[in-house]
Backbone bond lengths (Angstrom), bond angles and torsions (degrees), N, CA, C in turn:
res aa  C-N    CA-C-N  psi(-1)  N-CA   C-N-CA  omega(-1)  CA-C   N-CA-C  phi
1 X - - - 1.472 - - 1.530 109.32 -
2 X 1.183 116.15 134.20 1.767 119.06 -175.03 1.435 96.74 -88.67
3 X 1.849 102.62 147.64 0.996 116.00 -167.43 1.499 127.11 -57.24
4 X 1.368 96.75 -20.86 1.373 88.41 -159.36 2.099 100.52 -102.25
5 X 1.408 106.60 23.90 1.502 93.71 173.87 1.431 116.42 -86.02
6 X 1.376 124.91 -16.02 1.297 122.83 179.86 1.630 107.76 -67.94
7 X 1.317 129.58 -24.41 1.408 122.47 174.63 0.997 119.89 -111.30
8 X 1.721 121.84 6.65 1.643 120.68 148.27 1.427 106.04 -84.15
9 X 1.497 129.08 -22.01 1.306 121.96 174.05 2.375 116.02 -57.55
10 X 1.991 86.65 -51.77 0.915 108.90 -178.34 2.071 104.91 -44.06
11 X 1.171 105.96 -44.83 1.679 117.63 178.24 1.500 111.66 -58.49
12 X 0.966 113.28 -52.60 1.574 122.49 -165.70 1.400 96.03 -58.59
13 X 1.848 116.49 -50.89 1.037 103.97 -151.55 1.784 104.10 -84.73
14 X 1.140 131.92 13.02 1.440 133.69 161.69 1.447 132.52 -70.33
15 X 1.828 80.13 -28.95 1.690 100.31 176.53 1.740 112.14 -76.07
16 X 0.918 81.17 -30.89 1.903 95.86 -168.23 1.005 104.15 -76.05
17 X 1.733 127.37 -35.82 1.659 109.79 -173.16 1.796 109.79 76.04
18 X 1.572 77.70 -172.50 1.687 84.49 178.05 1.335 121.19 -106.90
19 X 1.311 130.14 -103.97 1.822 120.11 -174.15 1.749 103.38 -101.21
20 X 1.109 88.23 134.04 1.934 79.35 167.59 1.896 96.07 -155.84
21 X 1.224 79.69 163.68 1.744 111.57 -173.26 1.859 126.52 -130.02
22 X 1.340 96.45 33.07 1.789 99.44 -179.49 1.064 111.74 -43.51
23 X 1.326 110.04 136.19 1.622 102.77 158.80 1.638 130.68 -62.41
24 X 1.185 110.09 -23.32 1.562 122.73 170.72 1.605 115.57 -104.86
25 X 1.183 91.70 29.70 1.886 95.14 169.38 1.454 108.86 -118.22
26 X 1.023 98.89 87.83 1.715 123.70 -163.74 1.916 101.79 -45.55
27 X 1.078 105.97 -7.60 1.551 118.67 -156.37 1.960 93.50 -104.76
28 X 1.339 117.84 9.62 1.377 116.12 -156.22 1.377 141.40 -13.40
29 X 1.375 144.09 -115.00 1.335 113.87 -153.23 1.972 108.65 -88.16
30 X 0.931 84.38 134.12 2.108 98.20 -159.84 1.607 107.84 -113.34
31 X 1.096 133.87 149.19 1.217 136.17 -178.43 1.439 110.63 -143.72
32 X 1.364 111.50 95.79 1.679 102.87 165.81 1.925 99.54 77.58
33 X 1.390 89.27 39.29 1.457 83.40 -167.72 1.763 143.95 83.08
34 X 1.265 97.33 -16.19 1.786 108.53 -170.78 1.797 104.22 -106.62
35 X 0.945 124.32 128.50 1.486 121.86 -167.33 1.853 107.81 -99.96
36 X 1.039 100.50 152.43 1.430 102.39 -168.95 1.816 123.34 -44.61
37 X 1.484 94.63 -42.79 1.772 103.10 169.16 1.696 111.20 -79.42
38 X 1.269 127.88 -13.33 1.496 117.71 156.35 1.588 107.90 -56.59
39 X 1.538 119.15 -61.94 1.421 137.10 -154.28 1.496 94.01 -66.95
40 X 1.380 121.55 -53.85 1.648 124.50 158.05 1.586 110.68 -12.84
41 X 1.118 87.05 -92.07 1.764 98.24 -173.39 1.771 104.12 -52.04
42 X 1.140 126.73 -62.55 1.525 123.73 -162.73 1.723 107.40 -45.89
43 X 1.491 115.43 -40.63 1.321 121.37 177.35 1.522 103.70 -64.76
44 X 1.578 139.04 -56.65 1.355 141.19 -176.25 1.598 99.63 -55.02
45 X 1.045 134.52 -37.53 0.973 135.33 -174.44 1.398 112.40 -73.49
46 X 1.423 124.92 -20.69 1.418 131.48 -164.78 1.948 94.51 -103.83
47 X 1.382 105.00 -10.91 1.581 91.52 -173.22 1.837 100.33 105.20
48 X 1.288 120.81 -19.12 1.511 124.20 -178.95 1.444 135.77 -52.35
49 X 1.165 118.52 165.75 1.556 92.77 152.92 1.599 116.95 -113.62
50 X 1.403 117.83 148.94 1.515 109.86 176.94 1.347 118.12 -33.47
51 X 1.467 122.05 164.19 1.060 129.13 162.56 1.697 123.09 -161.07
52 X 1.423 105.06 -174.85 2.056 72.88 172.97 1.273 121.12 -110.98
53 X 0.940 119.36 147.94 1.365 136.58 -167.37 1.452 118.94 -37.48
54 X 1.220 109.56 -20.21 1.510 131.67 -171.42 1.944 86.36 -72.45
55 X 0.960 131.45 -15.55 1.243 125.82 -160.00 2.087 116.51 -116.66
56 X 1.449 80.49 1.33 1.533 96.25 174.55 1.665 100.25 -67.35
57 X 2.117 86.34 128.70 1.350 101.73 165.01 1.405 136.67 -72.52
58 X 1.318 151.47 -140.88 1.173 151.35 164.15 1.716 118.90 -99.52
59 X 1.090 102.65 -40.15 1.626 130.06 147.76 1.267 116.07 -35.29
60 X 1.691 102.36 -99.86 1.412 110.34 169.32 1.647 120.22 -26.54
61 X 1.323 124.70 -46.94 1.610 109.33 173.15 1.202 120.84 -123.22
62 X 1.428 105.04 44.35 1.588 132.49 136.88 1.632 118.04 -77.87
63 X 1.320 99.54 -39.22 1.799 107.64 -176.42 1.758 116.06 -93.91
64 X 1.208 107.65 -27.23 1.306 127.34 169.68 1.593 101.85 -46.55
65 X 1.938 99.90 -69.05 1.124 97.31 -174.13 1.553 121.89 -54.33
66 X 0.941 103.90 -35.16 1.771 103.95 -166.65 1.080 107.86 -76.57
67 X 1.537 132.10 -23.19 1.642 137.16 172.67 0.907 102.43 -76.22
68 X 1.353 125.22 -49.81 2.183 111.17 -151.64 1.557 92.93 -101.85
69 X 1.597 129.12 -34.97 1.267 93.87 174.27 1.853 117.53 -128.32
70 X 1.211 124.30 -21.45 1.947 127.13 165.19 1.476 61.54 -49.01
71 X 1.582 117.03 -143.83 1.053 136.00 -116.42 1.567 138.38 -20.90
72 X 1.137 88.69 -40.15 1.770 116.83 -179.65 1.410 116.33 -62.07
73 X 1.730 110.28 -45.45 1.537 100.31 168.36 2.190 105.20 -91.20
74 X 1.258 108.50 16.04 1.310 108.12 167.49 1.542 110.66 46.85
75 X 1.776 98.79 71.17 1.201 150.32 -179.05 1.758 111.58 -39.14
76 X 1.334 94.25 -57.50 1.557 117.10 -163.80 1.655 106.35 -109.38
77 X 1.426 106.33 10.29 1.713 98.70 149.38 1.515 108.14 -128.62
78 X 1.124 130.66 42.92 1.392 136.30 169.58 1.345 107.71 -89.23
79 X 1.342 122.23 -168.29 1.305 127.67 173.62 1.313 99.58 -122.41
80 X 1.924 112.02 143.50 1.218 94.28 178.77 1.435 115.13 -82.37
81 X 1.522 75.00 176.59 2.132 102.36 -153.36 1.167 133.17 90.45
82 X 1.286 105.65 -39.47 2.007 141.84 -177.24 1.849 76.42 -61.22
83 X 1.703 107.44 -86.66 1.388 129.30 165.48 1.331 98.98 10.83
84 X 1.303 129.85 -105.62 1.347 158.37 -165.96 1.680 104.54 -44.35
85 X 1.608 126.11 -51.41 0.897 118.26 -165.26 1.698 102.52 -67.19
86 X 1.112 120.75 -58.71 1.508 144.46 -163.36 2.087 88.32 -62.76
87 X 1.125 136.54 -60.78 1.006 145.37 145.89 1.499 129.16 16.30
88 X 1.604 92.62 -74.47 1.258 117.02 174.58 1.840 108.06 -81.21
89 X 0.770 122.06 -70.19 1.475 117.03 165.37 1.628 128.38 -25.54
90 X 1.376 89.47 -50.25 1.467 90.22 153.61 1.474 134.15 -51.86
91 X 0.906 126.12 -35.89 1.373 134.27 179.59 1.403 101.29 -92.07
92 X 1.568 136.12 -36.44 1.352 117.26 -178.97 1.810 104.96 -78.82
93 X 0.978 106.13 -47.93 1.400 111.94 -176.17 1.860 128.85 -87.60
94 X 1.058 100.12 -14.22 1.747 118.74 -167.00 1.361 114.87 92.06
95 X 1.470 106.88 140.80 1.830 114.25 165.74 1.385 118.17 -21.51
96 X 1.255 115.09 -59.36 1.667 111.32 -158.75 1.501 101.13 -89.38
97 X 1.366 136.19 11.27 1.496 122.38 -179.17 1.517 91.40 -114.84
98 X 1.258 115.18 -36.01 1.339 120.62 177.02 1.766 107.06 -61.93
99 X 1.235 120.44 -54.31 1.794 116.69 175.04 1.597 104.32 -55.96
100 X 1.142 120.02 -62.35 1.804 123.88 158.59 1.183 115.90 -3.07
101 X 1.122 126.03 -57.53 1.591 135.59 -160.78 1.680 98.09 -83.62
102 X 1.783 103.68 -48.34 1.853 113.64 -177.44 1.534 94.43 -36.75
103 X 1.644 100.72 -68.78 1.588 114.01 -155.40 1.540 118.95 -49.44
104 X 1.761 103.81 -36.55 1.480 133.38 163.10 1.553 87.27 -15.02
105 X 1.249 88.34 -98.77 1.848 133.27 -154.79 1.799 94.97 -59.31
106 X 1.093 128.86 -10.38 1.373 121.72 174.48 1.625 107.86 -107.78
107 X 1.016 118.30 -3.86 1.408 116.53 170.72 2.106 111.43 74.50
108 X 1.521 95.89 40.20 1.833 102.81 -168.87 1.494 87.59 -125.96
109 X 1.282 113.38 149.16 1.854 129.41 142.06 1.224 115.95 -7.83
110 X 1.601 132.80 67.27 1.456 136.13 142.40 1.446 126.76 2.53
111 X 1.416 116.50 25.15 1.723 114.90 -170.89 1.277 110.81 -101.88
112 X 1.445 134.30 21.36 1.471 133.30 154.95 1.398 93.02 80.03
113 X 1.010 116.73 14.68 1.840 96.71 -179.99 1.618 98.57 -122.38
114 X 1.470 132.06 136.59 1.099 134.21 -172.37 1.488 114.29 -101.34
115 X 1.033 125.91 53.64 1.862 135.66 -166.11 1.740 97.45 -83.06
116 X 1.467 99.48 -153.45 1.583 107.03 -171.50 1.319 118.40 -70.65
117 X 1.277 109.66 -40.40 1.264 107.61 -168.11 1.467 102.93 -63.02
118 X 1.365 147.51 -50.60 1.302 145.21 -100.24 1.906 67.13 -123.21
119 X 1.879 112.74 -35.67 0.967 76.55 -149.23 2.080 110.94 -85.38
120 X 1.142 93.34 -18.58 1.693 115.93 148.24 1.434 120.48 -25.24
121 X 1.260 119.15 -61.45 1.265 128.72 -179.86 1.781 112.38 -69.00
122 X 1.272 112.36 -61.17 1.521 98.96 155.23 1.749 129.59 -40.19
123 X 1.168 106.71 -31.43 1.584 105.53 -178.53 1.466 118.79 -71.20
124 X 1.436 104.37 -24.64 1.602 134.00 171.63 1.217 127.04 -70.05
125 X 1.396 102.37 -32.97 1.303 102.45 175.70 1.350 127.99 -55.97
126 X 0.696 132.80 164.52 2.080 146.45 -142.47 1.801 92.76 -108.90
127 X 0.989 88.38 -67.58 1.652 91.54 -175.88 1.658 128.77 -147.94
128 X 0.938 94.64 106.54 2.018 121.90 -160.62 1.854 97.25 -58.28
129 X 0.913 119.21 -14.35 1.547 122.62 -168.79 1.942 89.98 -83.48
130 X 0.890 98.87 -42.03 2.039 116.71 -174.72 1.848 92.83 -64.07
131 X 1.514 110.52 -60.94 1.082 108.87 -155.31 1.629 105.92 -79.56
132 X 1.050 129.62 -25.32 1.799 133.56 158.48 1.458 113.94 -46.87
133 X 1.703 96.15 -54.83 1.477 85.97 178.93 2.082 126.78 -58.51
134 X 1.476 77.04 -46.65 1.606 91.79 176.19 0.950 114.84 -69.00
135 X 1.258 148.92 -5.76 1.672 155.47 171.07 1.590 94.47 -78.99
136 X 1.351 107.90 -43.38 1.339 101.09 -165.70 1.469 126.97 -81.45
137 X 1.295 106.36 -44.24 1.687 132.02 174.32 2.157 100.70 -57.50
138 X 1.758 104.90 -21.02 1.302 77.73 173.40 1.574 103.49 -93.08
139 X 1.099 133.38 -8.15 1.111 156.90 -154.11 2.425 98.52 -83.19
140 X 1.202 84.49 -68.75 1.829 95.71 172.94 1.734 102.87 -57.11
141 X 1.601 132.18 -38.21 0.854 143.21 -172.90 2.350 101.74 -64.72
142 X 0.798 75.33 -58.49 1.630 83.55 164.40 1.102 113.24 -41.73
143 X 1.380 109.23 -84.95 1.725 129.33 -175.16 1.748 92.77 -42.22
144 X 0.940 124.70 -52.94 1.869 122.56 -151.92 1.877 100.75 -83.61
145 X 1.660 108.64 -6.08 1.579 108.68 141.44 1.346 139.05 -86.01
146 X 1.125 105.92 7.23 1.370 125.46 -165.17 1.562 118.04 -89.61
147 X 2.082 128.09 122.98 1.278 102.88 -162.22 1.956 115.41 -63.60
148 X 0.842 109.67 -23.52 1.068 129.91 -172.57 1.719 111.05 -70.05
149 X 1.346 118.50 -15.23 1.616 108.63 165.83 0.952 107.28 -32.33
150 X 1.364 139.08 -85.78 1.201 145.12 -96.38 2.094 84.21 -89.46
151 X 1.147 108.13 -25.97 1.582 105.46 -174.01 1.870 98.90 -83.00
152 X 1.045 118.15 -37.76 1.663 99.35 -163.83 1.724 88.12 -137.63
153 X 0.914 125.73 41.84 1.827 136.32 168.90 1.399 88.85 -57.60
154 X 1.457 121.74 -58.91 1.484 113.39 -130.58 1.578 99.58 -93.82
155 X 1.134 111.20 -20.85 1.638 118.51 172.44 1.670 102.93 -74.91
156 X 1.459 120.82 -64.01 1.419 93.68 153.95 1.315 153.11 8.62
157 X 1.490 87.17 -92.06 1.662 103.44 -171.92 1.483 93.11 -56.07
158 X 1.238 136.85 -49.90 1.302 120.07 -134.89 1.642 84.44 -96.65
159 X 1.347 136.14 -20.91 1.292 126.80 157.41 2.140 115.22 -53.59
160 X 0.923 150.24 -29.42 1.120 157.88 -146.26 1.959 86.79 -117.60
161 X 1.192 106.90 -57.06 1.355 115.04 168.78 1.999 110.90 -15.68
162 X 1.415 86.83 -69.85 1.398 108.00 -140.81 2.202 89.55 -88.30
163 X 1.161 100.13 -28.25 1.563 118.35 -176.05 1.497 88.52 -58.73
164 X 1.344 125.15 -64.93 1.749 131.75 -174.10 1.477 103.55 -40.16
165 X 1.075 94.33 -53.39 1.826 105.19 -163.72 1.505 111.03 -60.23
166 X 1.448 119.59 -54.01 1.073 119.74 167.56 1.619 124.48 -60.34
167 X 1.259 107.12 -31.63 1.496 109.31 -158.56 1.790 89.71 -85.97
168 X 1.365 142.40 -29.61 1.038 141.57 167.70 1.642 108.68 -64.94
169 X 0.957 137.17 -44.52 1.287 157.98 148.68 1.590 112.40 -11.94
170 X 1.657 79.00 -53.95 2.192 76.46 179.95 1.203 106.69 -105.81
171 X 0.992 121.15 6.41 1.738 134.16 -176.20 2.009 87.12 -73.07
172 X 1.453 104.77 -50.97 1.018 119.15 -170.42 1.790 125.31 -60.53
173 X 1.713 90.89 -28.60 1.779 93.24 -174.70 1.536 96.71 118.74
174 X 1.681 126.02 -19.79 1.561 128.11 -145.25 1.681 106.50 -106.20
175 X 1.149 93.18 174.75 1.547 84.30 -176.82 1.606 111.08 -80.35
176 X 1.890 108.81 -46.19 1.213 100.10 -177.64 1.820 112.55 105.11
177 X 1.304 117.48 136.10 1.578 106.55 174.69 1.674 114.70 -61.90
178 X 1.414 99.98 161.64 1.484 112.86 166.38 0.995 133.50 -58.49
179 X 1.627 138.11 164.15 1.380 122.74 -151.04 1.773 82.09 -104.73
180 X 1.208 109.97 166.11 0.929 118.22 -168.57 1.592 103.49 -137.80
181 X 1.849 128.25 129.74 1.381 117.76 177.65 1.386 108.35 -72.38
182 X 1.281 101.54 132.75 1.780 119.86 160.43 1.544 99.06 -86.70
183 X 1.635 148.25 -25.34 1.023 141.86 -136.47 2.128 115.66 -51.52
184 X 1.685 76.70 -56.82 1.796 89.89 174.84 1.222 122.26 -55.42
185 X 1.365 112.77 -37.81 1.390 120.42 -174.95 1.543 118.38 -102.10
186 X 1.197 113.91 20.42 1.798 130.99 163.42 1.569 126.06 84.83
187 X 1.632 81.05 5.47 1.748 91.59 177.57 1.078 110.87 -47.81
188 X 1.878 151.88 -28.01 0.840 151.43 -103.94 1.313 103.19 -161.95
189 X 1.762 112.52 -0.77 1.694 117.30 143.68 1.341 126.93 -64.57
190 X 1.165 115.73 148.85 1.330 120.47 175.83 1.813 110.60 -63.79
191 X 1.694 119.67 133.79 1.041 124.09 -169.64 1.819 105.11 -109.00
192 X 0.997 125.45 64.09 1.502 152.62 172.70 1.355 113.50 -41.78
193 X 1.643 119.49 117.66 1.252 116.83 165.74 1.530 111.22 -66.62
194 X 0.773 112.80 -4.91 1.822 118.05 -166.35 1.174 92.03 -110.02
195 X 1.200 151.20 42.14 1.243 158.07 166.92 1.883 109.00 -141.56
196 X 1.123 103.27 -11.71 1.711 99.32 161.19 1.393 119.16 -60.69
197 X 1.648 93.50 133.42 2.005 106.73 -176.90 1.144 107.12 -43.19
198 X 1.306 125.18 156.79 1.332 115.57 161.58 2.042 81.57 -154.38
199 X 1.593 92.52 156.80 1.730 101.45 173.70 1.655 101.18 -46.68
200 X 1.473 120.82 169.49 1.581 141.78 135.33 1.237 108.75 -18.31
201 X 1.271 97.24 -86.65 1.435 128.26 -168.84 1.415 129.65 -103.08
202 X 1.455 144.08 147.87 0.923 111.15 -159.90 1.757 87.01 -107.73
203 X 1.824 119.81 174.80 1.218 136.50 -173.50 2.023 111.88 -33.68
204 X 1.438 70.46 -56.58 1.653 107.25 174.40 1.702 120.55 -23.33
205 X 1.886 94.69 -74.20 1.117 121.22 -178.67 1.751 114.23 -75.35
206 X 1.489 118.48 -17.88 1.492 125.55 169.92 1.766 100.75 -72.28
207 X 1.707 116.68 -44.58 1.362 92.59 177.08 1.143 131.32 -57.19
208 X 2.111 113.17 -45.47 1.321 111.97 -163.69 1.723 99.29 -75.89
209 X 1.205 133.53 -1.16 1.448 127.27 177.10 1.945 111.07 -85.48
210 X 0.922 95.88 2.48 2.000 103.30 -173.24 1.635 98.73 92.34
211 X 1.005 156.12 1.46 1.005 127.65 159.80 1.423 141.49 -87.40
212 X 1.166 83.27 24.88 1.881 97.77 176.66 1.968 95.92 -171.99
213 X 1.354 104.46 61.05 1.772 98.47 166.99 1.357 111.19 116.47
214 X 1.554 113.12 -97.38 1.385 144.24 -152.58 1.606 92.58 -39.35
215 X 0.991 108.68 -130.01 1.893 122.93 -164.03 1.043 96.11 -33.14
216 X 1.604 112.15 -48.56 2.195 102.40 -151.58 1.366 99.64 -79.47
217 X 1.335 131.87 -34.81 1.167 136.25 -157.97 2.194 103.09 -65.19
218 X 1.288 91.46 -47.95 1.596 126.80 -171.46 1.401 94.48 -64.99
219 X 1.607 129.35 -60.21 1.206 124.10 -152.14 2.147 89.85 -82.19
220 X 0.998 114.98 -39.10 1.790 101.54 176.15 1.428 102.16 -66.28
221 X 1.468 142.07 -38.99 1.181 123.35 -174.98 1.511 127.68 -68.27
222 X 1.499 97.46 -26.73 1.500 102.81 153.79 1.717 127.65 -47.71
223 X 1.433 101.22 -59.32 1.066 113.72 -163.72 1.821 92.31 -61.70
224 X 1.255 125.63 -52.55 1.061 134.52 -175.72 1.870 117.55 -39.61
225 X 1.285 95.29 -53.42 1.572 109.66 153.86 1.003 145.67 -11.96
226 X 1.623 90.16 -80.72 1.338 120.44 158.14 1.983 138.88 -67.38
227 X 1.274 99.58 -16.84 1.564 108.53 148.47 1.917 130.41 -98.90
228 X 1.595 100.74 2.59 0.969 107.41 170.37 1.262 126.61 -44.80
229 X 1.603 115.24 -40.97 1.811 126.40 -159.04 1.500 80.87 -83.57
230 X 1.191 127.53 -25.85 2.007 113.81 -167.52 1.852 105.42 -86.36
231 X 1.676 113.95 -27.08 1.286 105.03 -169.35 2.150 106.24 -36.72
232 X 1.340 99.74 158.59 1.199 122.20 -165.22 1.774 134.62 18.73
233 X 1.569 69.75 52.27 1.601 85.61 172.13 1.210 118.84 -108.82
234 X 1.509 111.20 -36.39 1.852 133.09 177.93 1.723 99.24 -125.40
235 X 1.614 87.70 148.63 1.644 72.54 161.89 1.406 128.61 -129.75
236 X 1.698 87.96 33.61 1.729 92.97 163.37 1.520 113.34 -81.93
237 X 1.936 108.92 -19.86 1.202 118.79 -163.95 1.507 99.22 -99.71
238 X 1.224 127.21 6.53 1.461 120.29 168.22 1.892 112.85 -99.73
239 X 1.500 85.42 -38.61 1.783 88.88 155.08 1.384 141.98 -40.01
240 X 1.349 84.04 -63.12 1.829 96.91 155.69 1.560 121.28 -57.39
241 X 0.889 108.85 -53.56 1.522 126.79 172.94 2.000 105.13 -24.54
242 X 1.442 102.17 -67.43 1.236 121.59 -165.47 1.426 102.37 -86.46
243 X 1.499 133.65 -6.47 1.444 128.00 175.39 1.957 89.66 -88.22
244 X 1.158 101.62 -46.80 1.698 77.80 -175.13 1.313 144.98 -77.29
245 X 1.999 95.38 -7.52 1.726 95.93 163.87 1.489 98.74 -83.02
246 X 1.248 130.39 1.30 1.858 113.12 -173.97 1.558 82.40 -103.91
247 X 1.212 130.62 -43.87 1.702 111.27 160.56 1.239 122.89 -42.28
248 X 1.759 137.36 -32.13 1.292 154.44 171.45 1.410 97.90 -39.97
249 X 1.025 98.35 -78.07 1.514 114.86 -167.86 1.381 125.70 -54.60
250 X 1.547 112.80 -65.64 1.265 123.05 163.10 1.444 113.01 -22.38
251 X 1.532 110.51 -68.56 1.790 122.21 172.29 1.343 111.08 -30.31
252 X 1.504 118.73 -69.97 1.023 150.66 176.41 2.160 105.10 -26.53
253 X 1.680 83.52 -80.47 1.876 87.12 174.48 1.489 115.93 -60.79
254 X 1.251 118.28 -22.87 1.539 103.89 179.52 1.245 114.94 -93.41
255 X 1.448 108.05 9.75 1.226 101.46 163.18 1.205 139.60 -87.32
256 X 1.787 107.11 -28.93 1.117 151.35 152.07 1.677 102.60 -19.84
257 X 1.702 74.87 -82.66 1.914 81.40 -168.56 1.425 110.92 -73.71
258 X 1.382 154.08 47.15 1.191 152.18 -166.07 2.096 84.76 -150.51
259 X 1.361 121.42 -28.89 1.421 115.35 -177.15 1.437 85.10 -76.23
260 X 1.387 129.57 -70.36 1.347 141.00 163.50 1.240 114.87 10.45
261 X 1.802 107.41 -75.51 1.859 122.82 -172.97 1.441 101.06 -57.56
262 X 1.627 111.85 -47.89 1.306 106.41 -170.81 1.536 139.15 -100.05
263 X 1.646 105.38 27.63 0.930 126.27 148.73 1.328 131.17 -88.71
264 X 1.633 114.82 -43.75 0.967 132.59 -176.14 2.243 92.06 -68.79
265 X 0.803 107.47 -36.01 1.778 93.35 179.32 1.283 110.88 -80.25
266 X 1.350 116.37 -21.86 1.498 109.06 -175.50 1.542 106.43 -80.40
267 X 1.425 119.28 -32.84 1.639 92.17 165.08 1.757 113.20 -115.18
268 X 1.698 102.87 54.54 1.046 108.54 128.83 1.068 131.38 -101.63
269 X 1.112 132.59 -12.67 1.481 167.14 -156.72 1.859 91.81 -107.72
270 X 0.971 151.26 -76.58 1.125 154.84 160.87 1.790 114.54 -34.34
271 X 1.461 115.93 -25.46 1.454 104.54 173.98 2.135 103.71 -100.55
272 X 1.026 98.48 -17.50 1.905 109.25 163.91 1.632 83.83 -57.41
273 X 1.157 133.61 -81.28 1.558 138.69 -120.87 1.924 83.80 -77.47
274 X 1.126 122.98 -65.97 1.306 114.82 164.56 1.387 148.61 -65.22
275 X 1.727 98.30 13.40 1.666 77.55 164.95 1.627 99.04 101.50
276 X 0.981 116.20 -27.33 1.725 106.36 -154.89 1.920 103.71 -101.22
277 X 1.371 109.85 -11.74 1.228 117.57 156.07 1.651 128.64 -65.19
278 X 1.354 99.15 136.07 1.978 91.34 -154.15 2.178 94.70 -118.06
279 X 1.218 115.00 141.35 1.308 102.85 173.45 1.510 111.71 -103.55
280 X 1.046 124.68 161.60 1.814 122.00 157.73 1.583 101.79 -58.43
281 X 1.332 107.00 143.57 1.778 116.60 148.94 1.146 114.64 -120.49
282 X 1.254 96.49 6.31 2.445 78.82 -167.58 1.293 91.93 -71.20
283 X 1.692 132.40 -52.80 1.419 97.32 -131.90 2.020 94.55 -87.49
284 X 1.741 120.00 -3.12 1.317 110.05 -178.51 1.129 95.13 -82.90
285 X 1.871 154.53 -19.38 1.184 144.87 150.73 1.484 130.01 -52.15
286 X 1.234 108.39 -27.10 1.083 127.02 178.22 1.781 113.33 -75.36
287 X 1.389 117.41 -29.49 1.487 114.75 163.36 1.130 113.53 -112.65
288 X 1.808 130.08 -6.43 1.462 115.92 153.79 1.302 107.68 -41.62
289 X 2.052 130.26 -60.61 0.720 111.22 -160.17 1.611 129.84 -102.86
290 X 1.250 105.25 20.33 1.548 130.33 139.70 1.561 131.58 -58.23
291 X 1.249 111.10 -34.01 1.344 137.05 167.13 1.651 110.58 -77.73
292 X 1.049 119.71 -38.45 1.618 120.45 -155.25 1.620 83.89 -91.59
């Protein structure tokens, strides 16, 4: 075990706090970081029987950690700082979204799996202070697609904040500022690719509903049709007449632009899920280290 995982462990677990149960922490009831369907499985796996999480030992998510996430992003061949950043992400977000972001920022095959190549290319890198940050900023870029920002954004940011600082820190040889709790302020929710916005509905389902053509468009042209043989005979019935091709249309363009909105989110929503979404850090670096 490399030396320095016992005090990136020691970090993580400040961020995490102790038991909580948000209703918008899609990751539900969590302890010290480990969520109830991790603790599930780790006990079945031990021969156990479930239990709740509230009852995790010191042990138990000592080994947890080092199985489901050190090892997996392959902890103890990183570089330090690299280590720590990728580390911690791992545990807020999972192994393979957390390597995602590495591979991002290293310019390798985005496939969540951290093998030679990816891990080669990190070793190459020029300067690890560049690549923390950029691991990370795609990393906040994620989270800030997420429906759930707006509830634990700010615990976040200032978690990712303080993760940079340190993880550049040991990149450096240095100690780095203190960890700081996100707990109250939601740093310490789970940050879920499966929690990226996505429209209601998709483009698709706005056309065949009338808002872009299909039924609505069809069911006024009927009607339209069918007062055709009366146009300029009445002119309540030519009124009508002319409200439902400007109803035609209207239907028609808003349908348009509603395929539009929800294309344009779906691959925003699609560059979150890969990695290729980037966040600002200056200005949450900029009062980490105002704060520190």
């Amino acid at each position: 075990m490399k030396a320095n995982y016992n005090k990136a462990l020691k970090r993580v677990l400040v961020y995490e706090g102790g038991y909580s149960n948000h209703p918008d922490d899609t990751g539900g009831p969590t302890n010290q970081g480990i969520i109830q369907r991790v603790y599930d499985g780790y006990r079945k796996s031990k021969g156990q029987p479930t239990r709740s999480v509230r009852l995790l030992t010191d042990a138990e998510r000592n080994e947890i950690y080092r199985r489901q996430y050190a090892d997996k992003i392959r902890f103890d061949a990183l570089p330090a700082g690299v280590d720590f950043a990728v580390f911690d992400a791992a545990v807020n977000s999972g192994p393979s979204q957390s390597t995602k972001w590495l591979q991002r920022a290293v310019g390798v095959t985005a496939d969540g799996d951290l093998g030679e190549a990816t891990l080669a290319a990190v070793k190459a890198h020029p300067d690890h202070d560049a690549l923390i940050a950029d691991m990370c900023a795609r990393r906040l870029g994620m989270m800030q697609n997420l429906r759930n920002w707006g509830t634990f954004g700010d615990g976040w940011s200032k978690r990712v904040a303080n993760v940079v600082l340190t993880g550049q820190a040991w990149a450096m040889g240095s100690v780095g500022p203190q960890p700081i709790a996100v707990h109250e302020e939601g740093g310490d929710a789970k940050a879920v690719v499966s929690d990226v916005a996505l429209p209601s509905v998709s483009a698709e389902a706005g056309v065949q509903t009338g808002l872009g053509g299909g039924a609505g468009v069809t069911a006024v042209q009927t009607a339209q049709a069918q007062l055709q043989p009366l146009v300029g005979t009445n002119k309540t019935i030519d009124l009508i007449f002319t409200l439902l091709t400007v109803a035609t249309v209207v239907i028609a363009v808003g349908g348009a632009a509603w395929a539009l909105y929800a294309g344009r989110q779906r691959r925003k929503a699609e560059r979150a899920w890969s990695g290729e979404a980037v966040g600002d850090l200056s200005p949450l670096l900029s009062q980490a280290r105002a704060a520190a």
